[in-house]
N, C-alpha and C positions, 0 to 999 in steps of 0.2 A: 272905060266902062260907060253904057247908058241903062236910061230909064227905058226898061223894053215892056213893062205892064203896070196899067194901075188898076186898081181895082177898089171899090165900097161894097160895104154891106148894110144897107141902110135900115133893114128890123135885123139884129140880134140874135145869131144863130143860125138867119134865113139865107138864102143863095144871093150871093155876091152878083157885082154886074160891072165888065171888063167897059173901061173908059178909051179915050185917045188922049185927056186931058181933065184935069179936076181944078177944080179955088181950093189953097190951102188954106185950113183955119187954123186957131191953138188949138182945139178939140179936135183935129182928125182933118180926113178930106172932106169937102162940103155931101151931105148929105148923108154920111158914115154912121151906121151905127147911132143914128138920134131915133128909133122907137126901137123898144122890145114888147116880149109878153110876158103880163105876169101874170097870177094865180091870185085867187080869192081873198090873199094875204097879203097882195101886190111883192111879192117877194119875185124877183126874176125866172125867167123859163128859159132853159140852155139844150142844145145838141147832147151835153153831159144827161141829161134826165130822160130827152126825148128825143132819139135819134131820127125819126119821121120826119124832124125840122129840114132834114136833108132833102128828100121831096118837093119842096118849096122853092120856088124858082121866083126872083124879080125884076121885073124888066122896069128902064126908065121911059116912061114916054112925055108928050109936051105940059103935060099939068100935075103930075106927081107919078107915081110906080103900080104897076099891074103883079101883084103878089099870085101865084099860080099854082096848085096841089097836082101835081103829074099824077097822084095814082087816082084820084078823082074826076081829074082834067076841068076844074071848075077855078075860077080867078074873082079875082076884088080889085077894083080901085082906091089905094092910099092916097091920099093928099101928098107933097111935098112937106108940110108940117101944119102943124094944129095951134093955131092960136089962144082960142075959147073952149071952153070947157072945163069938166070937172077935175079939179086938182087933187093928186094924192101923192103921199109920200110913200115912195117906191123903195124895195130894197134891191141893192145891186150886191154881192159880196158883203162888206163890212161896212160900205157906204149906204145913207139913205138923201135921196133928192125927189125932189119936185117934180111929178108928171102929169102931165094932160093928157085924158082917158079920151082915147078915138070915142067915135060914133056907133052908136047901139049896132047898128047895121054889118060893122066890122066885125067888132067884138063877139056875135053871134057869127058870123060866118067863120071867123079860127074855130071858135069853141065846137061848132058844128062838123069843122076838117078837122081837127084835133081829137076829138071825141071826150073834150075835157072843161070843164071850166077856166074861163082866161079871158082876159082883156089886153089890149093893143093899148103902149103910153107913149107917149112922145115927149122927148127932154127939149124943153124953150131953152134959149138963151140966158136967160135970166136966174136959172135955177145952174148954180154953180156945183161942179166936183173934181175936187185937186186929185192929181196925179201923186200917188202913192209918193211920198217924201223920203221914202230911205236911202234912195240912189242921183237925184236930183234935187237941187235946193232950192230952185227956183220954182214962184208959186201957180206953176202950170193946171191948165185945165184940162179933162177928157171927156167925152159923150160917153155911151153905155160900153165902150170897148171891157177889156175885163181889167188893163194897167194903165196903159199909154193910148195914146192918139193916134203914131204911126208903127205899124212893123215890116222891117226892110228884109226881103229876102235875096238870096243872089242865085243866078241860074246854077251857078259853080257848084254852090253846095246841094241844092237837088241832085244833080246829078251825082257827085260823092255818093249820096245816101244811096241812092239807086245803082251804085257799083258795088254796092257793101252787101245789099237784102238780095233774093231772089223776085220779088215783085216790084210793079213801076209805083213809086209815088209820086205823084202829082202836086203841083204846087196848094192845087186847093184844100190839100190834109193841114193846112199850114195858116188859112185866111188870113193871107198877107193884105198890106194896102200898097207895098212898092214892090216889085220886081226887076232886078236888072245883069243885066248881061255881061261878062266878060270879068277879069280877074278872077283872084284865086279862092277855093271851098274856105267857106269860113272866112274869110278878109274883115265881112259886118261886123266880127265879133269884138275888132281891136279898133275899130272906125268909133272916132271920138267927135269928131265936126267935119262934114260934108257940104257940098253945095252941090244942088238938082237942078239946071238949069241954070237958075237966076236966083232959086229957093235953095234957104240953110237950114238944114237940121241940125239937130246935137242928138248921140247916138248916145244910150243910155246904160243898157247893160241886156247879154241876150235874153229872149225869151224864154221863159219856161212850157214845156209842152208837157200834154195830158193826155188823156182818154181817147179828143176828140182825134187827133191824129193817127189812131190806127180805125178809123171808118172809114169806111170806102165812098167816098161823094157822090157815088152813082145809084150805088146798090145798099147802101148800109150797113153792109157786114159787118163785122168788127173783128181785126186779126190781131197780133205780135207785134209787128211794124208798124209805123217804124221805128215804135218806144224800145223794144228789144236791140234794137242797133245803137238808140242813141243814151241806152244805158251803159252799153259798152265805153262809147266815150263822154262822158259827165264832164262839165265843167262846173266846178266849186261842188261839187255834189249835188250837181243837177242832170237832168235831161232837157237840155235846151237848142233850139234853132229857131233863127232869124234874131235879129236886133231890135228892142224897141228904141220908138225916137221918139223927139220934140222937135215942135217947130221953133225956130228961132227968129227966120225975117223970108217973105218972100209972099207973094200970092196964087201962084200957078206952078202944077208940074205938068208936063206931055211928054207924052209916047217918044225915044227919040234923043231926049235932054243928055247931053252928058252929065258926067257925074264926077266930081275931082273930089280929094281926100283934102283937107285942111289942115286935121293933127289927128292922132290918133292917141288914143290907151296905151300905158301897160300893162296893162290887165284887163281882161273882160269885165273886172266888176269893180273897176276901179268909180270911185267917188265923183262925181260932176261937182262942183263949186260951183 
């Protein structure tokens, strides 16, 4: 098996942007998921409320990302991150943390593509948020993702799903940050410790999937699939694909890495110690 795609998504909701190679932190891949948008309440803004997020494309270039409205075709420059500014306490889900409000100049240009009131935050370093404790005992941290830090998808099981529905689904119904090749559908689910290269995860329990996975990353629609398939097969009375993980030791993944198994689960929601 290797590492055949990485991928960030560094605002929350917004289009991801295919790597060759990333720095692994405990909070994610380096620049993952540390700003979203919130609302007047600072309460977060998701794909779930506002599927238009999907329109928004990010590119990386040499001093932070070009955020881009395709149905407008108008773009902004983000910083890599915000050091100074106004601090607010943000809600994420059930969590609240610490963020630093981008610059007036951004914050009107969303609000103005969006057609709604909103500000751009940015999660520093400094402003800590544990990794949901039910399934892992260790006092792990995450950026704005919605549980974990990493989620491992496998070519194998894409394609499964896609032998099962009548239409293609794409890995990006899924906003994976690992992708890899080879082995068998569903393998990530009983994968308990891995090593990516030189980098160790610890595989947590699978993900659970929503709303956003029957949108079409292109066009927005929203269908059946691929919740309707993956109702059929539920594990523990879920509808779940891909794995979440934690970092454990390492600094670098790329394009390419192999990927060995260490120990695995017997159960997909078996307990980490």
């Amino acid at each position: 098996m290797k590492l055949s795609r990485i991928i960030i998504y560094p605002i929350k909701s917004l289009g991801g942007i295919e790597l060759q190679s990333s720095l692994v932190t405990e909070r994610g891949l380096k620049y993952d998921r540390r700003f979203m948008l919130v609302d007047d309440n600072n309460k977060f803004l998701t794909i779930r409320q506002h599927k238009e997020f999907l329109f928004f494309t990010v590119e990386l270039t040499d001093d932070g990302f070009v955020v881009k409205n395709k149905e407008s075709d108008e773009s902004i420059n983000v910083p890599f991150d915000i050091t100074e500014g106004q601090k607010v306490p943000v809600r994420i889900w059930d969590d609240s943390v610490d963020g630093i409000v981008a610059a007036d100049s951004i914050n009107k240009w969303f609000s103005s593509q969006l057609k709604m009131s909103c500000r751009l935050v940015y999660l520093p370093d400094e402003s800590p948020r544990r990794v949901q404790p039910d399934w892992v005992k260790q006092e792990n941290h995450v950026s704005l993702a919605d549980a974990y830090p990493y989620l491992i998808v496998g070519e194998s099981s894409v394609s499964d799903l896609n032998n099962k529905i009548e239409e293609d689904i794409t890995y990006q119904r899924f906003r994976p940050n690992l992708i890899f090749s080879g082995g068998q559908p569903y393998d990530e689910f009983l994968w308990k410790e891995i090593i990516i290269g030189e980098t160790t995860f610890q595989c947590i329990k699978p993900c659970t999937r929503c709303i956003v996975t029957t949108m079409n990353p292109e066009t927005a629609e929203i269908g059946k699939e691929p919740l309707k398939t993956l109702f059929k097969q539920k594990i523990n009375d879920k509808m779940v694909f891909g794995e979440n993980s934690v970092l454990l030791s390492g600094q670098e993944v790329r394009v390419g890495d192999d990927i060995s198994v260490t120990s695995k689960k017997q159960d997909p929601y078996e307990s980490i110690e």
